[in-house]
N, C-alpha and C positions, 0 to 999 in steps of 0.2 A: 533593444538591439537583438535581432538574430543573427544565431552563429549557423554557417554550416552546418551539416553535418548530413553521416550516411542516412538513406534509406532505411526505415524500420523494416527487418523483416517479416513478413507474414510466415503465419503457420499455419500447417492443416487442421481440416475442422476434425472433430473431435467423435470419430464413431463409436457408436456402443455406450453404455452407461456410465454419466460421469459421477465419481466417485465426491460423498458427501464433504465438504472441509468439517475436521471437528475442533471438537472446542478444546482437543489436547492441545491439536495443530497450532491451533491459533492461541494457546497460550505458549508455547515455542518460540512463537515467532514472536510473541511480545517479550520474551524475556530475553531477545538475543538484541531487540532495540537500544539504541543506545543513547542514556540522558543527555540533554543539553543540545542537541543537532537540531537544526532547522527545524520550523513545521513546515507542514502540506498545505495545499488548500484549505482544508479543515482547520486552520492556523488553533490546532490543540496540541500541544506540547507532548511530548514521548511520555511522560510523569503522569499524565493524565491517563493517558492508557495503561500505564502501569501502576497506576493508581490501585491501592487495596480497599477504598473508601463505596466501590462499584464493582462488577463482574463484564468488564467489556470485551474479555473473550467469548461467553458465550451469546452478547449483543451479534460481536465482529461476526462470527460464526455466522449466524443467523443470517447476516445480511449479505454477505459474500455469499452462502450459499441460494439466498433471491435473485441475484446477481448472475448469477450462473443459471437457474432454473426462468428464469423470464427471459436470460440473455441479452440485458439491456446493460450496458456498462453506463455510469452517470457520467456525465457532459464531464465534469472536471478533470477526469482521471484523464479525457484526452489531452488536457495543457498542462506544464511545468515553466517555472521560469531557474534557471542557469545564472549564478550571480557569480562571475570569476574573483576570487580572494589570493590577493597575495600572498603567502606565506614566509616571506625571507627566508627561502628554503630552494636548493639548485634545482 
């Protein structure tokens, strides 16, 4: 079932040199993830990426920044699916 909703807005494109993601960056941003929440498409658990068993910050890095330098975003990242949960909460 889809729901409504607004128009995503577009942004302007991006002049001048766009600035590398690093692997600080992206381990920031895995440490502010939080255990137990849904997966993504990638149906891999938050725990896995914060996994200390591998180094997938400087994977994530690497790939995000192909991402940007080919400017090809992959097919999935354009779908999401919206699962409403009740919460018995007002």
């Amino acid at each position: 079932m889809e729901f409504p909703h607004p128009a995503i807005p577009s942004v302007d494109y991006i002049r001048g040199p766009v600035h590398k993601i690093t692997v600080e960056e992206t381990e920031a941003a895995l440490k502010k993830m939080k255990p137990g929440e849904a997966t993504g498409p990638d149906d891999l658990a938050v725990d896995v990426w914060k996994s200390k068993l591998w180094y997938p910050a400087e994977w994530l890095a690497e790939f995000f920044n192909q991402v940007v330098k080919e400017r090809k975003v992959p097919e999935c990242w354009y779908n999401s699916t919206t699962i409403p949960i009740w919460k018995k909460k007002g």
